[in-house]
C-alpha positions in Angstrom: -16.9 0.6 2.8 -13.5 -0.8 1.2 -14.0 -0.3 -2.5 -13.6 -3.5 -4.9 -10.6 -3.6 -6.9 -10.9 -5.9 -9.9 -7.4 -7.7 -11.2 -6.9 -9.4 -13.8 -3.8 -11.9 -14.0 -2.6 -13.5 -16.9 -0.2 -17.0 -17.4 0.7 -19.7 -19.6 -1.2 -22.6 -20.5 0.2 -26.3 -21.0 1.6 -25.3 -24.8 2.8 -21.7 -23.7 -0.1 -19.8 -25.2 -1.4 -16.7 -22.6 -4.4 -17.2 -21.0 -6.4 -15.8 -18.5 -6.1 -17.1 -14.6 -7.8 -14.3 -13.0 -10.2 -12.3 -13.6 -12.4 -10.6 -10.4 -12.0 -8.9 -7.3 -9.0 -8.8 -5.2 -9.6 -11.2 -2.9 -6.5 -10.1 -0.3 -7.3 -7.1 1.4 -6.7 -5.7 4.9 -8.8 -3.5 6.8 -7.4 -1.9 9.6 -9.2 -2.1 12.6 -7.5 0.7 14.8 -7.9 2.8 11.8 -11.5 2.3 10.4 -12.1 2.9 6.6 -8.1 2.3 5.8 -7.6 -0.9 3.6 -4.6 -2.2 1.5 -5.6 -4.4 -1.4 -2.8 -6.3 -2.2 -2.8 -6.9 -5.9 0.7 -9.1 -6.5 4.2 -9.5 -4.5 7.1 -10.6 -6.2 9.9 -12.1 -4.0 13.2 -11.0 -5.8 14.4 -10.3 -9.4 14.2 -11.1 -11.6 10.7 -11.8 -10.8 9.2 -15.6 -11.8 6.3 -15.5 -13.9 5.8 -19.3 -14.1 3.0 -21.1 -12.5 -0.4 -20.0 -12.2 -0.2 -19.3 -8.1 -1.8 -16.0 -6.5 1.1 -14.2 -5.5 -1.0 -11.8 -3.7 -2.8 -14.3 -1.5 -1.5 -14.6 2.6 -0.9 -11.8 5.3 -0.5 -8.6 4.3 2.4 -6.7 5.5 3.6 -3.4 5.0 7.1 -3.6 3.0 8.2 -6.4 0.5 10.5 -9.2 1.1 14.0 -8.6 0.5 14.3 -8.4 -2.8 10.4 -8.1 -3.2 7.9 -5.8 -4.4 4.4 -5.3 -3.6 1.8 -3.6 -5.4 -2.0 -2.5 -3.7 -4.4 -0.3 -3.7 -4.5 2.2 -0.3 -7.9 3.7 0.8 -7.6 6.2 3.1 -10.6 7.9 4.7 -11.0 11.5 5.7 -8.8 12.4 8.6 -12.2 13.1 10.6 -13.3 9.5 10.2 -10.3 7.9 11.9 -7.1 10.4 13.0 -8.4 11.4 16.6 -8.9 7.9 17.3 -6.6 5.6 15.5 -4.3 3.4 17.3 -1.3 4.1 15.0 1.4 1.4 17.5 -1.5 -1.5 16.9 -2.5 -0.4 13.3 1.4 -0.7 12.2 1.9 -3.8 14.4 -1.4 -5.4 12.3 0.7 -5.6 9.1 4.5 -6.4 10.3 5.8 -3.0 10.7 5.7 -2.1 14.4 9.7 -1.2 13.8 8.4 1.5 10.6 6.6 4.0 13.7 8.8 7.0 14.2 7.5 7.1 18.0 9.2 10.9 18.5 7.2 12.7 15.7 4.3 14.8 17.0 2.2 12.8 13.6 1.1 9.2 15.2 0.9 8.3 12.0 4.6 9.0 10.9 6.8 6.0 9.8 9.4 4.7 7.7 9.9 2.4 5.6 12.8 0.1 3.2 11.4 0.5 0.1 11.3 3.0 -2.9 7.4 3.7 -3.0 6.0 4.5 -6.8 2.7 6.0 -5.6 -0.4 7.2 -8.2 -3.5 9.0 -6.4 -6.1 7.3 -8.5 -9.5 9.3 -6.4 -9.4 11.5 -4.1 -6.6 13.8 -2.9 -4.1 13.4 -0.1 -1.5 15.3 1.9 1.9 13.7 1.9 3.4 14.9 4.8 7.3 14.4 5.7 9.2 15.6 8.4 10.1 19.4 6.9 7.1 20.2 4.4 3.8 18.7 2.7 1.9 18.5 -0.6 -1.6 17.9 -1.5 -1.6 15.2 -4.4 -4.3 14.9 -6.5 -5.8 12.2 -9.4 -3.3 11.5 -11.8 -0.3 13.0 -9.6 3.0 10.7 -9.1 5.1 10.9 -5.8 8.6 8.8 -5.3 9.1 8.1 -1.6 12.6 6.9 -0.9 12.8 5.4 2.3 11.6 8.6 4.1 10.2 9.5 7.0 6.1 10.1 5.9 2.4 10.4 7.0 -0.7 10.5 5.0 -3.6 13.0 5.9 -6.9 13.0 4.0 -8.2 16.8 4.6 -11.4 16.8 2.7 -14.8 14.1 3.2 -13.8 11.9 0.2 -12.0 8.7 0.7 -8.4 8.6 -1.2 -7.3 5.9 -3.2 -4.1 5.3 -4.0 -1.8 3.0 -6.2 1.6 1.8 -4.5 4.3 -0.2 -5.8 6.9 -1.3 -2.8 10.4 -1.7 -3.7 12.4 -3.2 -1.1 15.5 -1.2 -1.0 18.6 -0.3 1.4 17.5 1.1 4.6 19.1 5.1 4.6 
């Protein structure tokens, strides 16, 4: 079950004063089918900088895809769940097809799940832990760890029977 993320968004009113717009569940999320138990959560995209904080618009509502616009960020929420509940199974060519990024698969590595991506990825594990796994090494993150992924080659694997939740602010950046 794809765990409830509550946002809260904040804008102007009429006179300029802050207020409140949202306040409640994310109400953008993707669950992907080929991979049962993943879900992004998209929380807010911005579509360039500087980034226009007029308007009271959902800027996380419509498709999710995997990388920001050019220019763009996104920020979500992953849930991954254990590798045993999905990896032996998963169809990783449909799964990355779902959300945009048939063109992220890196179709020679051995790891289905191995892609690429534009971006500069500012990553938080939140719950759970998770095994970042690149193309020459790996490390288990854990709650409260901090990864930077620049545009590299990467898989996740969840090795334990907790789901992993993690934070992820996309970057759009120059492709290496």
């Amino acid at each position: 079950m794809v765990e409830k993320i509550r946002r809260v968004v904040t804008a102007h009113d009429d006179n300029g004063k802050s207020v409140f717009v949202i306040d409640g569940d994310a109400g953008t999320v993707k669950e992907m089918e080929s991979m049962p138990g993943l879900a992004l959560t998209e929380l807010w995209r911005t579509d360039g900088a500087p980034a226009d904080n007029s308007g009271r618009a959902d800027a996380a509502d419509g498709p999710v895809v995997l990388e920001p616009a050019p220019g763009g960020t996104v920020f979500r929420i992953v849930e991954f769940p254990p590798d045993s509940a999905w990896r032996d199974r998963a169809d990783a060519r449909d799964a990355f097809d779902s959300i945009g990024a048939g063109h992220a698969a890196d179709t020679a590595s051995d790891d289905p799940m191995m892609h690429k991506t534009s971006t500069v990825d500012y990553l938080i594990v939140l719950k759970g832990e998770i095994w970042a796994v690149l193309d020459t090494g790996e490390v288990c993150l854990k709650p409260g760890d901090v990864m930077i992924q620049r545009g590299t080659n990467h898989s996740w694997s969840v090795r334990t029977d907790e789901p992993c939740l993690l934070a992820a602010v996309l970057v759009n950046a120059d492709p290496v």
